[in-house]
C-alpha positions in Angstrom: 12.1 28.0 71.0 13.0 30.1 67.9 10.4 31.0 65.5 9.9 29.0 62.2 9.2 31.2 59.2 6.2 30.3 57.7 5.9 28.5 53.9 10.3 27.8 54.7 11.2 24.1 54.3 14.6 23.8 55.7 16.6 20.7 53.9 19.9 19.1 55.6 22.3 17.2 54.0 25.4 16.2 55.6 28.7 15.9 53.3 31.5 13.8 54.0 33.9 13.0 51.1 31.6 13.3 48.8 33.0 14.9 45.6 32.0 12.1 43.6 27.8 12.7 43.4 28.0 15.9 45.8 27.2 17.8 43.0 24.4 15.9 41.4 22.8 16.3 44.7 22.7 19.7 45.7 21.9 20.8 41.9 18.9 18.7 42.1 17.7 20.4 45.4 18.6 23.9 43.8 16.4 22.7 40.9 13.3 22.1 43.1 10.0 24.0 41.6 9.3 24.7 45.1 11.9 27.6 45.9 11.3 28.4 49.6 14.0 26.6 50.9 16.7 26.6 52.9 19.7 24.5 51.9 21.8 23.5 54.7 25.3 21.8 53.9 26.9 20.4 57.1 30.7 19.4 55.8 31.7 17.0 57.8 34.9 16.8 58.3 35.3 15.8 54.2 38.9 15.4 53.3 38.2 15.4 49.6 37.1 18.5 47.9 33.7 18.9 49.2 33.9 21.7 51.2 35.0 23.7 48.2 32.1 22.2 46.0 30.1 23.3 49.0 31.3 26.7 49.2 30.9 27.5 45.6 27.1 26.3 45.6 26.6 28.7 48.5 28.1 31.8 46.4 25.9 30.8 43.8 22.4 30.5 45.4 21.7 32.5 48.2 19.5 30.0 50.1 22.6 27.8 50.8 23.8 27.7 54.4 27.0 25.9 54.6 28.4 24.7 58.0 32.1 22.9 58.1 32.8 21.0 61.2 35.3 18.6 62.5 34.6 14.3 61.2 31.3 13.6 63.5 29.1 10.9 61.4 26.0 11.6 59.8 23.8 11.9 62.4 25.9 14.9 64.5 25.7 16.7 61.2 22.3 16.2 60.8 21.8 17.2 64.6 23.9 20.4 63.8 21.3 21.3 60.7 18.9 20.8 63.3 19.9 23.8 65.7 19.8 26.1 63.2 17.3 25.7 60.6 14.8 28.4 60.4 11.9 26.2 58.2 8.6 25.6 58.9 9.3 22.1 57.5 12.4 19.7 57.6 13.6 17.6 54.9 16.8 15.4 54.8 18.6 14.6 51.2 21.5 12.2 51.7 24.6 13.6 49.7 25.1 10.5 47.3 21.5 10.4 46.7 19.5 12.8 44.2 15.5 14.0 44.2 12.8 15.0 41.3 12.3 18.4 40.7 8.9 18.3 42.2 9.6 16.4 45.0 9.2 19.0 48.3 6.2 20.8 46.1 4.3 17.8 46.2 5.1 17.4 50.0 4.8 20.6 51.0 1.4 21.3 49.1 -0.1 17.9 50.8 1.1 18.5 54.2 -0.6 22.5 53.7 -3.9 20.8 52.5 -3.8 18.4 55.4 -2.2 20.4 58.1 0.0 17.5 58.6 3.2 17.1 60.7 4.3 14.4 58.6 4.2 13.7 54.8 5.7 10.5 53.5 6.3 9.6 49.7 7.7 6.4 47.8 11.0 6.4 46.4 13.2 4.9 44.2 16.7 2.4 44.5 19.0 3.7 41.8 21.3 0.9 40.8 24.2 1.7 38.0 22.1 -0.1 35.2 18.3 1.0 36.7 16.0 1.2 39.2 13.2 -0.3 41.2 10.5 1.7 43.1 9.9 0.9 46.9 5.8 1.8 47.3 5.5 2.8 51.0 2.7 0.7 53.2 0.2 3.8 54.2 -0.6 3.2 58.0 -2.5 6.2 60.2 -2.6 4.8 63.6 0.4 4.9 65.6 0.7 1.6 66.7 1.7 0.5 63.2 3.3 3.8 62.2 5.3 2.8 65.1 6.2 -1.2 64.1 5.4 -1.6 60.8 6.6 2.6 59.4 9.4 3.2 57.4 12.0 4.6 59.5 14.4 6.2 57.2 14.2 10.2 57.1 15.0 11.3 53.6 11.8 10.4 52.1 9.4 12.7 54.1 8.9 16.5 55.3 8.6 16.6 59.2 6.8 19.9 60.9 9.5 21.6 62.7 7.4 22.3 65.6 7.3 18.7 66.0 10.6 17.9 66.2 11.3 20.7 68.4 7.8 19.6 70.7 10.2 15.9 70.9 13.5 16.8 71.0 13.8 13.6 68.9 17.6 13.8 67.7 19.8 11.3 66.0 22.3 9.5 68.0 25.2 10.7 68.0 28.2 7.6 66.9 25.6 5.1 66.1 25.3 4.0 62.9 22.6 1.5 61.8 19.3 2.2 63.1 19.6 5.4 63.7 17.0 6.7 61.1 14.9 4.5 63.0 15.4 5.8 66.4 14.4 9.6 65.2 11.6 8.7 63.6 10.1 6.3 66.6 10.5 9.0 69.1 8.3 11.0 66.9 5.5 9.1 66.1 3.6 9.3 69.5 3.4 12.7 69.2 1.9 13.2 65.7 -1.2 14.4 65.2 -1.9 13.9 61.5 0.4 11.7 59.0 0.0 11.8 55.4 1.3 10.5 52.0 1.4 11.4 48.0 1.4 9.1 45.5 5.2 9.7 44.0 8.5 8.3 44.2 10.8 11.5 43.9 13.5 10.5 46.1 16.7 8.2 44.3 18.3 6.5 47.2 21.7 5.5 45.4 22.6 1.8 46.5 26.1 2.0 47.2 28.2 -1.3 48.4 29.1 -1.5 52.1 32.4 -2.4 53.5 32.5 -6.2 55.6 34.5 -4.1 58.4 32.1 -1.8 58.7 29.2 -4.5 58.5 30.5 -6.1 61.4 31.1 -3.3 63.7 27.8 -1.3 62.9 25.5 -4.0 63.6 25.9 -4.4 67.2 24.8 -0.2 67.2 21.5 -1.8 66.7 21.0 -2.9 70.1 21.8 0.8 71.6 19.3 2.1 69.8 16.8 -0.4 70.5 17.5 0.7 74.0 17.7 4.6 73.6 14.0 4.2 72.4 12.3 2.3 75.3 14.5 4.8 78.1 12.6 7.6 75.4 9.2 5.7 75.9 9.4 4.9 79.4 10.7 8.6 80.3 7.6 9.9 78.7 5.2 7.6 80.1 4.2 6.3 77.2 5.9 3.0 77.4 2.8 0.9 78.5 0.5 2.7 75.9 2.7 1.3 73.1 3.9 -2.0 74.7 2.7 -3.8 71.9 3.7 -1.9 69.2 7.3 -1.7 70.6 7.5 -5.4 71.1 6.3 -6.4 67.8 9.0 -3.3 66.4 11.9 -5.2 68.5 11.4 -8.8 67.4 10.9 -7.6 63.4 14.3 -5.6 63.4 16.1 -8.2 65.3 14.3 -11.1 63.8 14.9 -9.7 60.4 16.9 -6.4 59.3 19.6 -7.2 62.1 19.5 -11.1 61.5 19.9 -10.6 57.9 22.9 -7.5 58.3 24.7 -10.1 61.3 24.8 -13.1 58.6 26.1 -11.1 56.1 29.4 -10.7 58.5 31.8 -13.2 56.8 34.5 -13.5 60.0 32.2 -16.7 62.0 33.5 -16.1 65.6 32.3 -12.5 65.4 29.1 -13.4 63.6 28.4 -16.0 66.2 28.9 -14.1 68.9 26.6 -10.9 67.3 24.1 -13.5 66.5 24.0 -14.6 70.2 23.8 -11.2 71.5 21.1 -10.5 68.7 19.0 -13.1 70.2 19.7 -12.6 73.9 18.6 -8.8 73.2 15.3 -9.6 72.1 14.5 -12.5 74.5 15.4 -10.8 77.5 13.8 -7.6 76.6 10.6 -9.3 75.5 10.4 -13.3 76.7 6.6 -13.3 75.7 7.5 -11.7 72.1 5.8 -14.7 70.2 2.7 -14.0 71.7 2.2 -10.8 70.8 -0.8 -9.5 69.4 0.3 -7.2 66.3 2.3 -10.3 64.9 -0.6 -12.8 65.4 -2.2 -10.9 63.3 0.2 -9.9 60.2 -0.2 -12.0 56.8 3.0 -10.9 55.4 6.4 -13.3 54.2 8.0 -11.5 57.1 5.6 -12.3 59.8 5.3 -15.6 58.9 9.4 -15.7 59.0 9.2 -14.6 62.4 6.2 -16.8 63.7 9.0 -19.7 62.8 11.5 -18.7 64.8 12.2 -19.9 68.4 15.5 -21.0 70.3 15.8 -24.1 68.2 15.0 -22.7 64.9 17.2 -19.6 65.1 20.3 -21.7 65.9 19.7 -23.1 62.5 18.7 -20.5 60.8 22.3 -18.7 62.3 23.8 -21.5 60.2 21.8 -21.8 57.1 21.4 -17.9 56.4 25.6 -16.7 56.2 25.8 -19.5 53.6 22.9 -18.0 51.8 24.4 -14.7 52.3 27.9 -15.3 51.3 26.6 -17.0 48.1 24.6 -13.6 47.4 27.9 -11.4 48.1 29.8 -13.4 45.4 26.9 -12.8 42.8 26.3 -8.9 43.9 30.2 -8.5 43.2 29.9 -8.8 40.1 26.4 -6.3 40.4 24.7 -3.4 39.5 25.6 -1.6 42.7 27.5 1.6 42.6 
């Protein structure tokens, strides 16, 4: 296992045609107050002119590492910044997304002070005419880091040690829940999780193709099952039965019901719905009686509680007319 160099926070952002905001990205991590970094720039496959702006960022600031490989997806180039960052800390910036000057000195100072493996902050969505702020739940144990956590990657700093300790990677040609699937596999093994107060990160809210839609949900269900193999070959499965459980039915129930409606082709939004549903009950039959959801408050729990084999037929018909109504209005939107 190579050796991480002390006080380094290695930061990977994977590029793929992204002339457009490339540059307001990497000039914000440049920017950052906190200069130990290391600024890897995994190009790949772009076919615009991202390499170049790539290239020229690395001639002008020495800490920028810039790797060009053949068209992989996002999570093979984040995989690739992976083997070779040298930082004591990792930290993922998405390249259509920009960051707060102060951003990994607020992080990095916490996680020092709390010799934590994880540091989590809040972060904004950046719309074309404003933005909201997403304030992150703060949970310790890791039964509810584990169901209830926010998955995504790009709005914490993650001890290299620990990812290493894991081998947690992203998987490779999946595309929704991916995030997720890193961050799950890490959780058992953390020792101490923080969070600050501060929403540096602007995650840009960018439109998403109906083609794509359609054929990234099903990836859900892979990675569903890529995390319980993880769990089981560790042992760990029946330690964090629950947690898991509850973590299966609220992405299915929800995220992954909500991403399947919005497919506006009906045979192939039937038939993902049905899988959708079939995933969860076969996996977990006893899922309604599980203890973490009997005890949750919140809008989406009580969702959930609502939902068995009768109810979800109807809600698969009630929710894509709901959803096709909302993609009409958002046309004419604020989104990028």
């Amino acid at each position: 296992m190579p050796t991480n160099l002390e006080g380094l926070i290695s930061i990977i952002t994977p590029v793929y045609n992204a002339e457009v905001y490339l540059e307001k990205c990497v000039s914000s991590i440049i920017s950052q107050t906190y200069r130990e970094l290391e600024i890897i720039l995994i190009n790949d496959g772009s076919v615009d002119c991202s390499g170049e702006i790539c290239n020229r960022y690395a001639s002008l600031d020495k800490r920028v590492v810039v790797i060009h490989q053949e068209n992989a997806g996002m999570s093979a180039a984040r995989n690739r910044g992976l083997e070779i960052a040298k930082g004591e800390y990792i930290g993922f910036v998405d390249s259509d997304d920009f960051i707060d000057p102060d951003m990994f000195q607020v992080l990095y100072d916490k996680a020092v002070e709390t010799e934590s493996d994880i540091v989590e902050c809040n972060f904004h969505h950046t719309y074309r005419t404003g933005e909201d702020t997403e304030i992150v739940e703060k949970y310790y144990d890791k039964e509810r880091l584990i169901c209830l956590g926010r998955g995504i990657p790009w709005n914490k700093i993650y001890r290299h040690d620990l990812i290493q300790k894991t081998g947690a990677r992203f998987p490779v040609g999946l595309y929704y829940a991916e995030d997720m699937e890193f961050y799950t596999k890490l959780i058992p093994f953390v020792d101490i999780y923080s969070y600050v107060d501060i929403a540096p990160y602007h995650y840009v809210q960018r439109a998403m193709s109906a083609t794509n839609r359609s054929e990234r949900t099903k990836h859900i269900f892979q990675v569903m099952n890529n995390i319980t193999v993880y769990f089981k070959q560790n042992g760990i499965y029946t330690e964090y039965f629950d947690a898991l459980e509850f973590l299966f039915a609220r992405v299915l129930l929800c995220s992954s019901f909500l991403r399947i409606c919005n497919i506006s082709d009906t045979a192939t939004r039937k038939a993902i719905l049905h899988d959708n549903w079939n995933t969860l009950t076969k996996q977990y039959p006893e899922w309604r009686k599980n203890v973490i959801l009997k005890g949750q408050k919140s809008k989406q729990a009580l969702f959930m509680r609502s939902v068995n084999a009768f109810t979800y037929k109807v809600y698969s018909e009630i929710f894509p007319i709901i959803c096709a109504a909302n993609r009409r209005f958002s046309s004419k939107s604020k989104l990028y």
